[in-house]
KOLVEXFI-442326 format. One record per residue (C-alpha): z, x, y; residue number from 1; residue in three letters. Coordinates in steps of 0.25 Angstrom, whole numbers. Example, Ala and Ser with C-alpha at 12.3 -4.5 7.8 and 13.67 -1.06 7.14 Angstrom:
BEGIN
ATOM      z      x      y   nr  rest
ATOM     31     49    -18    1   ALA
ATOM     29     55     -4    2   SER
END
This chain:
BEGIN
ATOM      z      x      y   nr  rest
ATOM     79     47    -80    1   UNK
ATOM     63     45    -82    2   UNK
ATOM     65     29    -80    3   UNK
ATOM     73     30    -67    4   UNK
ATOM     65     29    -53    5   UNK
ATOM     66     42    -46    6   UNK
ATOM     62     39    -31    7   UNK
ATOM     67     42    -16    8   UNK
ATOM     65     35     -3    9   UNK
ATOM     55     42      4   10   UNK
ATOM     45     40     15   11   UNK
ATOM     31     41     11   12   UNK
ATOM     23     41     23   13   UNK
ATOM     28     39     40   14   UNK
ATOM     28     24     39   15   UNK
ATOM     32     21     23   16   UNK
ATOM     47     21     17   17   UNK
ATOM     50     20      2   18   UNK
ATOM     62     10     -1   19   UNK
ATOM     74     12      8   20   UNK
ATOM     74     25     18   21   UNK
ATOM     85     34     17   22   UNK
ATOM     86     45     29   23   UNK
ATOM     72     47     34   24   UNK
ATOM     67     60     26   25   UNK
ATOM     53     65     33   26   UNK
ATOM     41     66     22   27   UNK
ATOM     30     73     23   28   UNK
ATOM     16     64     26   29   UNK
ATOM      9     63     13   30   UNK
ATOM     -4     75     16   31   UNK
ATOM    -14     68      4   32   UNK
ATOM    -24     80      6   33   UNK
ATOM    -13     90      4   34   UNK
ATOM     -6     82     -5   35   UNK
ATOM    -18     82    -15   36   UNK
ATOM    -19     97    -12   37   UNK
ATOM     -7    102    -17   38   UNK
ATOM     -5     93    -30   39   UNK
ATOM    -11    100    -41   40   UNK
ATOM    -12     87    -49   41   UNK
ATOM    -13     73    -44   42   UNK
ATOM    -12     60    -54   43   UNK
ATOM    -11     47    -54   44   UNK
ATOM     -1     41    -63   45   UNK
ATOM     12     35    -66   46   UNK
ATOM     27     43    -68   47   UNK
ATOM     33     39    -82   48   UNK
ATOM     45     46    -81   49   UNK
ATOM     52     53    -72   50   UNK
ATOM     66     63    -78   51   UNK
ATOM     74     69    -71   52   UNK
ATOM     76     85    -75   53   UNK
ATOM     87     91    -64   54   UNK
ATOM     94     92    -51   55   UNK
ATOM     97    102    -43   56   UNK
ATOM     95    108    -28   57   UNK
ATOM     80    111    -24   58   UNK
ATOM     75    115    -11   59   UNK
ATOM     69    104     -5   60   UNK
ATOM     63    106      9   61   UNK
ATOM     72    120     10   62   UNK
ATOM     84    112      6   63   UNK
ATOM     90    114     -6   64   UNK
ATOM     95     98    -12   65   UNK
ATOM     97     92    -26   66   UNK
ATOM     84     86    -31   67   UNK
ATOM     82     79    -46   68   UNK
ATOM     68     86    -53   69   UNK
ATOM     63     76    -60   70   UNK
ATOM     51     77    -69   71   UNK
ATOM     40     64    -70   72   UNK
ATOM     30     61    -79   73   UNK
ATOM     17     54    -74   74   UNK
ATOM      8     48    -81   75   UNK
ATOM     -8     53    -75   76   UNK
ATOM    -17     41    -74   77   UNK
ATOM    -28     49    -65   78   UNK
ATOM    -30     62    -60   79   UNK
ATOM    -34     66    -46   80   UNK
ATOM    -32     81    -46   81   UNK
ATOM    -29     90    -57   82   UNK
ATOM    -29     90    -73   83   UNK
ATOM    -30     76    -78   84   UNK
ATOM    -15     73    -87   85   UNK
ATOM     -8     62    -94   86   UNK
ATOM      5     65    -89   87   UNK
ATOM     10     76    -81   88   UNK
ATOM     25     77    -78   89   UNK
ATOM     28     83    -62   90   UNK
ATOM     42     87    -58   91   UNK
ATOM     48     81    -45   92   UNK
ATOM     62     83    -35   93   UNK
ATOM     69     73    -30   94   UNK
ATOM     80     76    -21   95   UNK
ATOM     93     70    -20   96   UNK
ATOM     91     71     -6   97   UNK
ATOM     81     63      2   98   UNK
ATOM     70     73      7   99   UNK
ATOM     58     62      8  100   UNK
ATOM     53     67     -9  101   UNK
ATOM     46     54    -14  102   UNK
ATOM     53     49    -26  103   UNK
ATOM     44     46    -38  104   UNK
ATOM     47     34    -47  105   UNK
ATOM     47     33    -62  106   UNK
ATOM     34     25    -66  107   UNK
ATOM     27     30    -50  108   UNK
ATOM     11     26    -50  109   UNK
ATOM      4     36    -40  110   UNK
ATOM     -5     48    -37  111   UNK
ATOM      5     59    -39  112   UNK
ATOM      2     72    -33  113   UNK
ATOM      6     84    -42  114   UNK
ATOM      8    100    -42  115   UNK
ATOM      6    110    -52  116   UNK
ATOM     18    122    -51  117   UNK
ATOM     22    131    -62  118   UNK
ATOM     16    121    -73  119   UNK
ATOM     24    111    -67  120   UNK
ATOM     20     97    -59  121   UNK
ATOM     28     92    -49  122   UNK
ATOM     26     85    -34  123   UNK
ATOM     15     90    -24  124   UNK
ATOM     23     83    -15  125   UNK
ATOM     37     77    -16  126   UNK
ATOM     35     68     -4  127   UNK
ATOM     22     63     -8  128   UNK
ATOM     22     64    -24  129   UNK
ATOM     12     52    -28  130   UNK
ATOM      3     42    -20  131   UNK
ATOM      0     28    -24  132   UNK
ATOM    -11     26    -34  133   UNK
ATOM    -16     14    -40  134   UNK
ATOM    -11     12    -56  135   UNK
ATOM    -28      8    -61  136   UNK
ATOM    -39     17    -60  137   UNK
ATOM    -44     24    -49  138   UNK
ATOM    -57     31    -47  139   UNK
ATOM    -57     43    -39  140   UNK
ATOM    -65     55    -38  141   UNK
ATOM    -65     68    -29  142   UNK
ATOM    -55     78    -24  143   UNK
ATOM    -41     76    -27  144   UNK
ATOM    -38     69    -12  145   UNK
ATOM    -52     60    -14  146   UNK
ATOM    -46     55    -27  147   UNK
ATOM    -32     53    -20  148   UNK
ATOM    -38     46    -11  149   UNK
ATOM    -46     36    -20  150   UNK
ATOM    -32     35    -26  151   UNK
ATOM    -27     29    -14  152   UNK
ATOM    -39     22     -9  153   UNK
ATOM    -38     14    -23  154   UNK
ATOM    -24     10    -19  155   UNK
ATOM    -27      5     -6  156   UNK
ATOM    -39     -4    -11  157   UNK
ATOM    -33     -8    -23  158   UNK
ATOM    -27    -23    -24  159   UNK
ATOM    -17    -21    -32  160   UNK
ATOM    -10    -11    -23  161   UNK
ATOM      1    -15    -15  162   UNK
ATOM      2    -13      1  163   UNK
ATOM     11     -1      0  164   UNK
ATOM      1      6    -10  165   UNK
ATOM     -9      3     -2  166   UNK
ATOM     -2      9     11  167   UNK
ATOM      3     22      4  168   UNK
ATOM    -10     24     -2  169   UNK
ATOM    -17     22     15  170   UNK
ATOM     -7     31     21  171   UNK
ATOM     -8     43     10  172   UNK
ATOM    -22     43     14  173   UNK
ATOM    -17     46     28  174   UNK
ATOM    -18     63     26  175   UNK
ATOM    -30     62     18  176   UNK
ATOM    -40     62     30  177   UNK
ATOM    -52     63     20  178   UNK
ATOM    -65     54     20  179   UNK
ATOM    -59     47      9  180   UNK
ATOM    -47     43     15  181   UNK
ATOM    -54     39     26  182   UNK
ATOM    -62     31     18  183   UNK
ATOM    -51     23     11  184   UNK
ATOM    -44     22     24  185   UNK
ATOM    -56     14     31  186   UNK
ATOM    -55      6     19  187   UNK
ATOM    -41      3     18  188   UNK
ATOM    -42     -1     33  189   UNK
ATOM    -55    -10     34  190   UNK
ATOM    -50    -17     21  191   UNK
ATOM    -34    -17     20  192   UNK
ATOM    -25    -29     27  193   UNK
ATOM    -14    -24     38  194   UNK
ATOM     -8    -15     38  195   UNK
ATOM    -16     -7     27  196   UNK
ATOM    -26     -7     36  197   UNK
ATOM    -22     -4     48  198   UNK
ATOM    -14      9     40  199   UNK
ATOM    -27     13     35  200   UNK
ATOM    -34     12     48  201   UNK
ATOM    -23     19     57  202   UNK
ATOM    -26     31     46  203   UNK
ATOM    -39     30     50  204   UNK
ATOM    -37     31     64  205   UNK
ATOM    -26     42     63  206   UNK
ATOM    -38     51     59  207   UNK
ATOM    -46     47     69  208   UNK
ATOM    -56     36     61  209   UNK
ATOM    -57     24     68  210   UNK
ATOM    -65     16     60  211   UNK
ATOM    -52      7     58  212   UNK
ATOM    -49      5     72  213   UNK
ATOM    -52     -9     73  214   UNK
ATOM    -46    -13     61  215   UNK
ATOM    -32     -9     67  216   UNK
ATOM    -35    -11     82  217   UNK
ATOM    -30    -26     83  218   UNK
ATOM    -17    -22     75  219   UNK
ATOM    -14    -11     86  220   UNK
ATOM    -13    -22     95  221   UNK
ATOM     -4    -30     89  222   UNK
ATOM      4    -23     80  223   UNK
ATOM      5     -6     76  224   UNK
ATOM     15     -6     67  225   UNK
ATOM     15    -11     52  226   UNK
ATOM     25    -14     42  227   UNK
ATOM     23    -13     26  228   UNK
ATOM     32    -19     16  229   UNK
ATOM     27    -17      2  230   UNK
ATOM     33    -13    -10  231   UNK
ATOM     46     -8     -5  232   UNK
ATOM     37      1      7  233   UNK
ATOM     40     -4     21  234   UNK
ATOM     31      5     29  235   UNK
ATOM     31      3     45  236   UNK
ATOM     21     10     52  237   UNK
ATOM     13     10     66  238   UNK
ATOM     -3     12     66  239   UNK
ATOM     -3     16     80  240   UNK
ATOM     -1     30     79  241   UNK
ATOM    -13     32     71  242   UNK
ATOM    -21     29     85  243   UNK
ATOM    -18     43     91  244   UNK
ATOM    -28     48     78  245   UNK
ATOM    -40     43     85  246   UNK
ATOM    -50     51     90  247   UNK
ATOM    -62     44     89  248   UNK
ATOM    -68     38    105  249   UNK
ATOM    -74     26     98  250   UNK
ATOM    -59     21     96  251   UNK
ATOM    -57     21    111  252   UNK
ATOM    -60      7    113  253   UNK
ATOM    -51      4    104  254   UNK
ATOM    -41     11    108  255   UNK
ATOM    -41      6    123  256   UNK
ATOM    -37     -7    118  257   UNK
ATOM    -28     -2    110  258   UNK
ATOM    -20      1    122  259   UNK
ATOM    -15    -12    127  260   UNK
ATOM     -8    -13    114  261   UNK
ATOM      8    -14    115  262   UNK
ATOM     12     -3    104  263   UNK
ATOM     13      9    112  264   UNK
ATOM     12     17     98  265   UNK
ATOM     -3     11     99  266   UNK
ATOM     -5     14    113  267   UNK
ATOM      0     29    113  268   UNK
ATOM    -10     31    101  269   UNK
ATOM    -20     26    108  270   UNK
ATOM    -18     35    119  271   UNK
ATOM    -18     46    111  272   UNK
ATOM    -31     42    105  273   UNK
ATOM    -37     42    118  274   UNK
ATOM    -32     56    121  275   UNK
ATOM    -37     62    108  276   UNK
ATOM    -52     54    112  277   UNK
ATOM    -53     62    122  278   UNK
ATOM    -65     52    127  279   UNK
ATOM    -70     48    140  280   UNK
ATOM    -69     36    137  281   UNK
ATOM    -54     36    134  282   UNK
ATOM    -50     39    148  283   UNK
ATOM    -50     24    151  284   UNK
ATOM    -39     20    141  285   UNK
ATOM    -31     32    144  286   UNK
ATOM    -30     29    159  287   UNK
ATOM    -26     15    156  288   UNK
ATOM    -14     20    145  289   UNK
ATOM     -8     29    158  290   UNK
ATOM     -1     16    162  291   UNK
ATOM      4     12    149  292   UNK
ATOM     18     10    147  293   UNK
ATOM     20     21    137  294   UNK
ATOM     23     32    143  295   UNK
ATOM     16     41    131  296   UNK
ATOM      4     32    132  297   UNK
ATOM      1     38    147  298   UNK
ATOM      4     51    143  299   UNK
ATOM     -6     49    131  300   UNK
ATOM    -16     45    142  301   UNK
ATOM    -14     57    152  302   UNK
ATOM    -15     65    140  303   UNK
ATOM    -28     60    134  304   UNK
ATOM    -35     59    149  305   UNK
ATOM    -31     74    151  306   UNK
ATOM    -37     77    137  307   UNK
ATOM    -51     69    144  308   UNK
ATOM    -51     73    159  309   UNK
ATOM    -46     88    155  310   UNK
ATOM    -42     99    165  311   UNK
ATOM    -41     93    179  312   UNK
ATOM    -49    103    189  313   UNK
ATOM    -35    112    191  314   UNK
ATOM    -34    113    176  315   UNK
ATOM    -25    103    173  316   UNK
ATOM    -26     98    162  317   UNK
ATOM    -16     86    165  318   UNK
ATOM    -13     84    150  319   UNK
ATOM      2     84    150  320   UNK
ATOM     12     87    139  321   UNK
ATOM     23     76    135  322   UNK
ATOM     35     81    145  323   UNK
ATOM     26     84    156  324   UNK
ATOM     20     68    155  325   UNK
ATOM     34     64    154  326   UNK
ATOM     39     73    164  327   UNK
ATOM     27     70    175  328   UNK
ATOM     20     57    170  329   UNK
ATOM     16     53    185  330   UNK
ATOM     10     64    187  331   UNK
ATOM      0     63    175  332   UNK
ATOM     -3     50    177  333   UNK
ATOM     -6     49    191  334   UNK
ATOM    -15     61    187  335   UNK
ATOM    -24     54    178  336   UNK
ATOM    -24     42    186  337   UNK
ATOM    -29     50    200  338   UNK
ATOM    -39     58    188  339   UNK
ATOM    -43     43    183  340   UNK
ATOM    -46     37    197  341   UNK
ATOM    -54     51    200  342   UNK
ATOM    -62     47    186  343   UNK
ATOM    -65     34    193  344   UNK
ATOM    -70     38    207  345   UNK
ATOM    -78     49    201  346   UNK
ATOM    -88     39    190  347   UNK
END
């Protein structure tokens, strides 16, 4: 069996599927810090066979189901963590069932990410088991995640990388929230073409760097959502929940206009933004967004001006919780309103 491909759909990140899904299987978000943690040897190389040495019953997420073990052999072009090998051989499951494990093709190029039990190799992680790499040299230095991470960036600026290489490489730097990865993120969205760069940029956001905020700002406005076809990917996905991330008051201006924007995935990731800003200068947009259509818009902007204006001088907070809104939404809104037209008089 070394020649035959050994692979299962699987979803690799929220927004990518692998071929044609089967019954959605929930996968675990790929943790690149924790992932490099636990491996105890981490390659770069190709698999050169792959046989199959049994199959029987394993537990498998405290259920016992018929897996294959298969055995692989992989060919080390460059290591990033551990003792430097030719060839290592790692042991693998692959259940008959589908329980979201990436499959592993015969001839599969990547980073793979290794443990070390009882002299023996086998997956750190059966739904993460290897990252794109680029097949020429790479030079990397540092810890085990630095070098991981000029992996990656070297597939993202390479050429001769196609656009689903290029986006699984952006969004498995979405955990590693390291200067690096930052710095390859800026990168990506300052130099990249849509959507790559709005990907990199809504990354950026989502940890609260808005040094890409223009770059993505005029996309907002017309269009969220993304599509990507490449390779056999289709990945859809929506850039405006990232918004939420955005903690910086410099974004505000930004974020005001973003608020006539039809998408109301945009505009309730605004008003959280506002809330988390927690600015003076944020009062304006949020008293604006409590006549917005969206019902969870207005509740975002009672929320964020009771985060500003605090305890009313009863002790109220007015900050209400997501029944109580629903319940009495009148009653918060002509709250803020009278506390807004008070604001007013008393300047």
């Amino acid at each position: 069996m070394s020649r035959k491909k050994i692979s299962l759909c699987a979803s690799l990140f929220l927004a990518i599927q692998i071929c044609e899904p089967v019954k959605a299987t929930p996968v675990p978000g790929i943790d690149l810090p924790q992932l490099t943690s636990d491996a105890s040897l981490i390659v770069v190389g190709q698999v050169i066979s792959i046989r199959e040495e049994n199959r029987e019953r394993h537990e498998i997420g405290g259920t016992f189901m018929l897996a294959r073990e298969l055995s692989a052999i992989l060919r080390v072009d460059r290591t990033l963590k551990g003792e430097p090998k030719a060839e290592v051989t790692f042991k693998f499951l692959m259940p008959d069932l589908s329980v979201g494990y990436r499959g592993i093709d015969n001839d599969q190029f990547g980073i793979f990410f290794l443990l070390s039990k009882s002299e023996e190799l086998s997956l750190a992680s059966p739904y993460h088991p290897f990252l794109v790499a680029r097949r020429d040299g790479c030079l990397t230095e540092g810890s085990g995640l630095a070098r991981v991470i000029s992996e990656l960036s070297c597939v993202i600026q390479s050429p001769n990388t196609s656009v689903r290489q290029r986006y699984e490489a952006i969004r498995a730097l979405e955990s590693a929230r390291t200067p690096e990865s930052t710095a390859v993120l800026q990168k990506a969205a300052r130099e990249h073409v849509a959507p790559l760069n709005h990907i990199g940029a809504s990354i950026l956001l989502a940890r609260n760097d808005v040094s890409a905020l223009a770059i993505v700002e005029d996309a907002w406005m017309r269009s969220s959502s993304f599509v990507i076809n490449s390779e056999g990917m289709r990945s859809e996905g929506h850039l405006g929940h990232s918004i939420e991330g955005i903690k910086d008051s410099s974004a505000i201006p930004s974020l005001t206009r973003l608020f006539v924007s039809e998408d109301v995935i945009v505009r309730r990731g605004v008003v959280r933004a506002l809330r988390n800003i927690k600015a003076e200068t944020a009062i304006k947009p949020l008293a604006g967004a409590l006549d917005d259509s969206d019902w969870e818009v207005r509740w975002g902007a009672v929320m964020g001006l009771a985060a500003i204006a605090g305890p009313d001088k009863d002790g109220n907070s007015w900050y209400p919780a997501y029944d109580a809104f629903k319940e009495n939404e009148r009653l918060y809104l002509d709250h803020w309103r009278e506390w807004l037209q008070q604001r007013m008089r008393n300047r």
